[in-house]
C-alpha positions in Angstrom: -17.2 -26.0 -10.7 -14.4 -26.6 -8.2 -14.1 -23.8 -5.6 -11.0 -21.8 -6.0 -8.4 -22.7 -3.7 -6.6 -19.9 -1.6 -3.3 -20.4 0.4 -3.2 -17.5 3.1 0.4 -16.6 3.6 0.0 -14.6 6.8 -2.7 -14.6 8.9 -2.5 -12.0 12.0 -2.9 -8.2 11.9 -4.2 -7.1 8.6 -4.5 -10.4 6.9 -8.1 -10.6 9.0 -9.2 -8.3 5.7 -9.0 -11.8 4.1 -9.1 -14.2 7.2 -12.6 -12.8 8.1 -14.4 -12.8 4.7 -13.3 -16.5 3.7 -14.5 -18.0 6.6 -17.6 -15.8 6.9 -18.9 -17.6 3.3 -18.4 -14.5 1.6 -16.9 -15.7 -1.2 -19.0 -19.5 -1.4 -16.7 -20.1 -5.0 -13.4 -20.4 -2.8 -12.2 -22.3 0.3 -9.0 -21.6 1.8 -6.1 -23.8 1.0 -4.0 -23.9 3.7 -2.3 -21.3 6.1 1.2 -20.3 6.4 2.4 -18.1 9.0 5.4 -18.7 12.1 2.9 -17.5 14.4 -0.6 -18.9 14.0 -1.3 -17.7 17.0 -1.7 -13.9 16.1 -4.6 -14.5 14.0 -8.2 -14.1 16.3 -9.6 -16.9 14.2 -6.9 -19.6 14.3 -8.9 -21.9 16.4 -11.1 -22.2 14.1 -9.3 -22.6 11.3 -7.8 -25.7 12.8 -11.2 -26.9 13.7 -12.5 -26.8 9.8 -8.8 -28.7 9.4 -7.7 -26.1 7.3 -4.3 -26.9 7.1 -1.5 -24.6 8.8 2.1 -24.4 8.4 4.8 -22.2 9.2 6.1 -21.6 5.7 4.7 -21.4 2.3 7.5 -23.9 1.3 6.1 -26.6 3.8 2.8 -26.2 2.3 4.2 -27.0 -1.2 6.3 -29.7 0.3 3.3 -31.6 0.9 2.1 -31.7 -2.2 -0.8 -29.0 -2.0 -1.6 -26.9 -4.3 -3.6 -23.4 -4.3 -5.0 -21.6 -8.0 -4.8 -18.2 -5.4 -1.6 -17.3 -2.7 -2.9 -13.9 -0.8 0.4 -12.9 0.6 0.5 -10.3 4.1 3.9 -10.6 5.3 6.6 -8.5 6.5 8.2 -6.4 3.2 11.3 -7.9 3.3 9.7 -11.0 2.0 7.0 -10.2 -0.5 9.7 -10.6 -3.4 10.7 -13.8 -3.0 7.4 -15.2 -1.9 5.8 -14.2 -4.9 8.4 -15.7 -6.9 7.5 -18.9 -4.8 4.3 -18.8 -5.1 4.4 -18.5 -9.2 6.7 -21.2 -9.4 4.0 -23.4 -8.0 1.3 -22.1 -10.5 -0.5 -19.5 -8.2 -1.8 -16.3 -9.1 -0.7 -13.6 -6.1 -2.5 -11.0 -4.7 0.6 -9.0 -2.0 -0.3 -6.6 0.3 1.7 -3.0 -0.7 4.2 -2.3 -0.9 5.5 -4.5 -3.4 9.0 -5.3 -2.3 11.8 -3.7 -0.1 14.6 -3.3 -2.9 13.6 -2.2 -6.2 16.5 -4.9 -7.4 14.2 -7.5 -7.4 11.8 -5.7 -10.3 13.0 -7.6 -13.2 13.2 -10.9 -11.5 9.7 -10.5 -10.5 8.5 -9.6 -14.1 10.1 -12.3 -15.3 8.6 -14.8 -12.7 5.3 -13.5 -13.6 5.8 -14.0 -17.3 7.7 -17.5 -17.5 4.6 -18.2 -15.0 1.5 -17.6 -17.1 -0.1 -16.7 -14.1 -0.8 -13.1 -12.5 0.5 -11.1 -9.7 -1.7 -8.1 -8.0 -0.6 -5.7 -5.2 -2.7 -4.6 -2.9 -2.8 -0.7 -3.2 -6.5 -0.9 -2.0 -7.9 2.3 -3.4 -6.7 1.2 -7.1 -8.7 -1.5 -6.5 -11.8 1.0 -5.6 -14.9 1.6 -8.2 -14.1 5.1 -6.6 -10.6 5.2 -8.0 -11.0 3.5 -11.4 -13.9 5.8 -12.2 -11.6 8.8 -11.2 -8.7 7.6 -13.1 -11.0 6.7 -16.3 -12.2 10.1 -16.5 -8.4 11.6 -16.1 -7.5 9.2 -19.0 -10.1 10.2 -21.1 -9.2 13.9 -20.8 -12.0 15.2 -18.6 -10.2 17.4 -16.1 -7.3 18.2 -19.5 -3.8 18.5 -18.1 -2.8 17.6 -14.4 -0.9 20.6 -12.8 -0.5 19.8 -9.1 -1.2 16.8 -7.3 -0.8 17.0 -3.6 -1.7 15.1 -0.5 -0.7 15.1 3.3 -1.0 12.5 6.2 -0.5 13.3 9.5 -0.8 9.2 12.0 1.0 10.3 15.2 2.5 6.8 16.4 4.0 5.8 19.7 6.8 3.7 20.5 4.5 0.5 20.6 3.5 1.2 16.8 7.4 0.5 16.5 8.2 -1.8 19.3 5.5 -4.3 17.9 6.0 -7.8 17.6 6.2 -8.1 13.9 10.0 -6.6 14.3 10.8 -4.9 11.4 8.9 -1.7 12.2 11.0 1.6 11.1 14.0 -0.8 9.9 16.1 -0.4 6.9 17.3 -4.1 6.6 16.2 -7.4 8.1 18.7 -9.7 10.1 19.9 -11.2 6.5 20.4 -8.4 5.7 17.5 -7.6 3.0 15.9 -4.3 2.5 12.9 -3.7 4.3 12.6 0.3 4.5 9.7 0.5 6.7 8.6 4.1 6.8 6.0 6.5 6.7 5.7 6.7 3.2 6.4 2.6 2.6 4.0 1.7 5.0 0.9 3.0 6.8 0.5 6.0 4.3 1.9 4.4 1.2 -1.7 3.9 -0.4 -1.7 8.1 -0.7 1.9 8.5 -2.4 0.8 5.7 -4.6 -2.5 6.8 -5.9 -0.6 10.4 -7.3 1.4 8.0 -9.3 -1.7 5.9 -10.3 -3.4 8.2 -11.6 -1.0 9.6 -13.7 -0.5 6.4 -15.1 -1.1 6.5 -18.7 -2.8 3.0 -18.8 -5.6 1.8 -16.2 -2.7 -0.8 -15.4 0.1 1.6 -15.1 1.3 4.5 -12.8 3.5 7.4 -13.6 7.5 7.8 -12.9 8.6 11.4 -11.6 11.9 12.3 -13.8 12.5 13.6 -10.5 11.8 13.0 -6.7 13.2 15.2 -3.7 12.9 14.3 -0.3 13.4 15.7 2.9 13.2 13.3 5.4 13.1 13.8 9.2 13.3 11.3 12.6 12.2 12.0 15.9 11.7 8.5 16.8 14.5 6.0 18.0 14.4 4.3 15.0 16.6 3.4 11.5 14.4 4.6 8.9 12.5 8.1 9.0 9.1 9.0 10.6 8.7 12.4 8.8 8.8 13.0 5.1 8.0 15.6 2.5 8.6 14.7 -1.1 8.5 16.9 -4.4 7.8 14.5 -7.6 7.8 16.1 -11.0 7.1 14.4 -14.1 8.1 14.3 -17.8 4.7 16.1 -18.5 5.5 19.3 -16.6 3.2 18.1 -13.5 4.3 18.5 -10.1 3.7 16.6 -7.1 3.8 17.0 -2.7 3.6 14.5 -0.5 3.4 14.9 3.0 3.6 12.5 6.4 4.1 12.4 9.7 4.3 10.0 12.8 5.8 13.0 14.9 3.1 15.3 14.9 1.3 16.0 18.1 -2.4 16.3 16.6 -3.7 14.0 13.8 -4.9 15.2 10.3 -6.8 12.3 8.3 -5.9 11.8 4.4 -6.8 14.7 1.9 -5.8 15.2 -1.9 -5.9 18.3 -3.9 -5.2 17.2 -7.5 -5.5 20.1 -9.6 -5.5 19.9 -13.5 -5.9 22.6 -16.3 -9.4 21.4 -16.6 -10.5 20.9 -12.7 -9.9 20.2 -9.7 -10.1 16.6 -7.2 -10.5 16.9 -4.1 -10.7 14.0 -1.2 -11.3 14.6 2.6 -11.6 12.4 5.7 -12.5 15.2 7.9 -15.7 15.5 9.6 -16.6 11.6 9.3 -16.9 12.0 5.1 -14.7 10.3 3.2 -15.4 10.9 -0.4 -13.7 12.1 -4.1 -15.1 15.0 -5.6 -14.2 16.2 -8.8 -15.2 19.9 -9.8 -15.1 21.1 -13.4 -13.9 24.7 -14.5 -17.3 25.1 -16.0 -19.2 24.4 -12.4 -19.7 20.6 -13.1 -19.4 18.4 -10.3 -18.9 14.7 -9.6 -18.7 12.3 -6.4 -16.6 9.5 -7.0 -17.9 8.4 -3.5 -15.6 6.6 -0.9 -12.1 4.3 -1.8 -12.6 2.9 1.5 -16.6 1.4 0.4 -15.1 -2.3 0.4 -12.0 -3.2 1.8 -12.4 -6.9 0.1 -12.6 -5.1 -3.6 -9.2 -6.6 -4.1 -9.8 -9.7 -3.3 -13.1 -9.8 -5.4 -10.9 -8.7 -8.4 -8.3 -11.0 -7.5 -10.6 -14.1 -7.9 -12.2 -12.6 -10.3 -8.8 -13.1 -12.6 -8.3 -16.8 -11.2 -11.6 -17.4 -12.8 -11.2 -15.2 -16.2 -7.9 -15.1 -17.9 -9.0 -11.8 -20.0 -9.6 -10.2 -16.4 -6.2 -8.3 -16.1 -5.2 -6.8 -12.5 -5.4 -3.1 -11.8 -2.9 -2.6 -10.0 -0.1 -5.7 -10.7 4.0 -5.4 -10.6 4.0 -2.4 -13.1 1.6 -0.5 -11.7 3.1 -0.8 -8.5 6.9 -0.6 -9.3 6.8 3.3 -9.5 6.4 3.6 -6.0 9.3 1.2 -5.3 11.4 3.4 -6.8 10.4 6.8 -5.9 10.9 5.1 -2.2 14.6 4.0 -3.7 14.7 7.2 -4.8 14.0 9.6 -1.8 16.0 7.2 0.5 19.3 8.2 -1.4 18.6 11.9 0.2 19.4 10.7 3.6 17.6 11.2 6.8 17.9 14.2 9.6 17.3 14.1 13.1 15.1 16.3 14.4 16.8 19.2 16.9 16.4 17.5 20.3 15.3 20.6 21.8 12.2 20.2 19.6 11.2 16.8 20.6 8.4 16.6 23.6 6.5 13.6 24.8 2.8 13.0 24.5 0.4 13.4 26.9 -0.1 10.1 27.5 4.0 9.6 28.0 3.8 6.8 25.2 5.6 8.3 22.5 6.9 11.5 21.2 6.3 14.3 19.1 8.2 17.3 17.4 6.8 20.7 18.9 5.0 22.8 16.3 5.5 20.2 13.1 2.1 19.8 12.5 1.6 23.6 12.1 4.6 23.4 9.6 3.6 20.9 7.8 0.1 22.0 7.3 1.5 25.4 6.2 4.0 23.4 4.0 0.7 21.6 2.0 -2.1 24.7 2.6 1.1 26.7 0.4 2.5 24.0 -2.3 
C-alpha cells in the first residue's frame, strides 16, 4: 500500500506536535509531502527536512503549482488564514486536519461547508481533547444519559502572559484584523485557552460530531495589556435546554491557576483538575459511583492518528470537523459584539520580573467569580 502523503502547512512553534512524530517514524504508513511555510527557518528540524529532500515552499499554492499532490494537508497557521487554506487545500483533493480555532470570521462557515461537501473529502479541527479517548468516553456516557440533565458547566483559566507572548514574531498576537484586513481575533478565549470554552460546547453536543449553541452568550471582556483584542474574559452561555455555562480566563493575573471543569448535571457531577501535577476527569454519580476518564492530554498526536485514520477509511468520520467546531466561532462572534473595557490604570502593576503586567487583586476575583457561579 502507498504511504499516505502529508503536506505540512506550517512548520514552527506548535506544528513540531506533527513535525516531530513524522520524522520520528511514528507513523511508518505516511511520509510527509512537502512543507509550506514563509519561514522555514522557525521549525528546529528544518535542516533535516531538507536533507531527506522533503520539499519546502513558502506557500501551499507553490506546492500545488508544481504539480504535487498530498491525500493529507495538516494546517498550523496564523487564524486569519485557516479559512481559505482549507478551502485550498480541498480544492486539490486533501483531507484537512487545522489547528483550532477554525477560522477568524464566522462568515466564512458556509463557504467552508460547502468546500468540504462539493470536495468529497474531510476536514478536522484540531480541538485536541475532542480528539482524547478521555473526552469521547466522557461525552459517550453524557449522550447516553448517565449523569441525566446538564445544570452547570463551568471552567476557569488563569496563563499570566508577558509582553513577549504578544510581541512574538508570528505578528498577529492579541489583534482583531490582519494587514488585509481579515479577522483574526486573537484572544484569550480564541487562542491559548480555546480548547476549555470548546469542550463545554462539545459536550453538549447532541451528536459525537456536534457541539451545542448557547441561545445566549454574555461577555465581559477586560484589557490590561497594550493590545487590540482583550486579555481578560468572563462569559455566561445558556442553552435552549435550560443549562447554563461560565467561562473564565485571564492573561492579567499575577499568580497562575491551571485548567479545572466543574460540569454538574441532575445526575452527577465532572470534575477535571491540573493542580498538584494530576491531570485527570472524574465523573461522580449521585448514588456514590465514580469514574476516571483519565488524562485529555495522554497523546497529543491522537488527532493526527484519527486524522489518518480517515484518509485510510472513508466510514471513519472526524470528531471534531467544521460543525463541531463552528459553535465556538460564533460564541467568539458573539461575545466580541459586547465590546472590550480597559482595566482602571490604577489597578495595573508590573511583574516581578518587569516583563509584563498584571491587574492587582484579579486573580482573587476571578477565583471568587468561578468558586461562586
Amino acid at each position: 500500500m502507498e504511504k499516505i502523503r502529508i503536506l505540512l502547512t506550517g512548520i514552527g512553534g506548535y506544528a513540531s506536535t506533527y513535525v516531530n512524530p513524522l520524522l520520528d517514524g511514528k507513523y511508518p504508513d505516511c511520509e510527509i509531502a512537502g512543507c509550506a511555510d514563509p519561514y522555514p527557518t522557525s521549525c528546529p528540524r528544518i535542516d533535516e527536512i531538507r536533507e531527506r529532500g522533503i520539499p519546502v515552499c513558502a506557500d501551499m499554492n507553490d506546492f500545488f503549482a508544481d504539480g504535487k499532490t498530498a491525500d493529507l494537508c495538516v494546517i498550523t497557521t496564523p487564524i486569519h488564514l485557516h479559512a481559505r487554506q482549507m478551502k485550498t487545500a480541498l480544492s486539490h483533493g486533501c483531507h484537512v486536519l487545522c489547528e483550532k480555532p477554525l477560522c477568524g470570521d464566522i462568515a466564512d462557515l458556509d463557504s467552508l461547508l460547502e468546500a468540504e461537501k462539493s470536495s468529497g473529502k474531510y476536514v478536522a479541527i484540531g480541538y485536541q481533547w475532542s480528539h482524547s479517548p478521555a473526552i469521547q468516553a466522557l461525552k459517550a456516557d453524557i449522550l447516553q444519559g448517565l449523569y441525566g440533565k446538564p445544570e452547570l458547566l463551568k471552567s476557569i483559566v488563569l496563563w499570566p502572559r508577558d509582553r513577549a507572548y504578544y510581541a512574538r514574531g508570528c505578528g498577529w498576537a492579541g489583534k482583531l484584523t490582519s494587514a488585509d484586513g481579515s479577522l483574526i481575533l486573537d484572544s484569550v478565549a480564541n487562542n491559548a485557552t480555546a480548547h476549555y470554552l470548546h469542550n463545554i460546547l462539545y459536550v453538549l453536543g447532541d451528536t459525537v460530531d456536534s457541539s451545542a449553541m448557547p441561545t445566549d452568550v454574555k461577555a465581559d471582556l477586560r484589557r490590561a495589556n497594550k493590545i487590540e483584542n482583550y486579555d481578560t474574559c468572563t462569559m455566561h452561555l445558556t442553552f435552549g435546554n435550560g443549562a447554563k455555562a461560565l467561562f473564565i480566563a485571564s492573561h492579567a493575573t499575577d499568580k497562575t491557576y491551571n485548567p479545572v471543569f466543574e460540569y454538574r448535571f441532575s445526575g452527577g457531577t465532572v470534575t477535571y483538575t491540573e493542580q498538584d501535577g494530576r491531570r485527570e476527569i472524574i465523573g461522580t454519580l449521585t448514588d456514590g459511583t465514580v469514574k476516571n476518564y483519565g488524562n485529555p492530554f495522554d497523546d497529543a498526536t491522537a488527532k493526527l492518528t484519527r486524522a489518518v485514520a480517515a484518509v485510510k477509511d472513508p466510514t471513519v468520520k472526524p470528531v471534531c470537523g467544521i460543525t463541531a467546531a463552528s459553535a465556538h466561532a460564533k460564541v467568539i462572534a458573539q461575545a466580541q459584539k459586547s465590546g472590550i473595557r480597559d482595566f482602571a490604570p490604577e489597578t495595573i502593576r508590573e511583574n516581578a520580573k518587569g516583563t509584563g503586567v498584571y491587574v492587582e487583586g484579579l486573580y482573587e476575583e476571578l477565583m471568587e467569580t468561578y468558586e461562586k457561579a
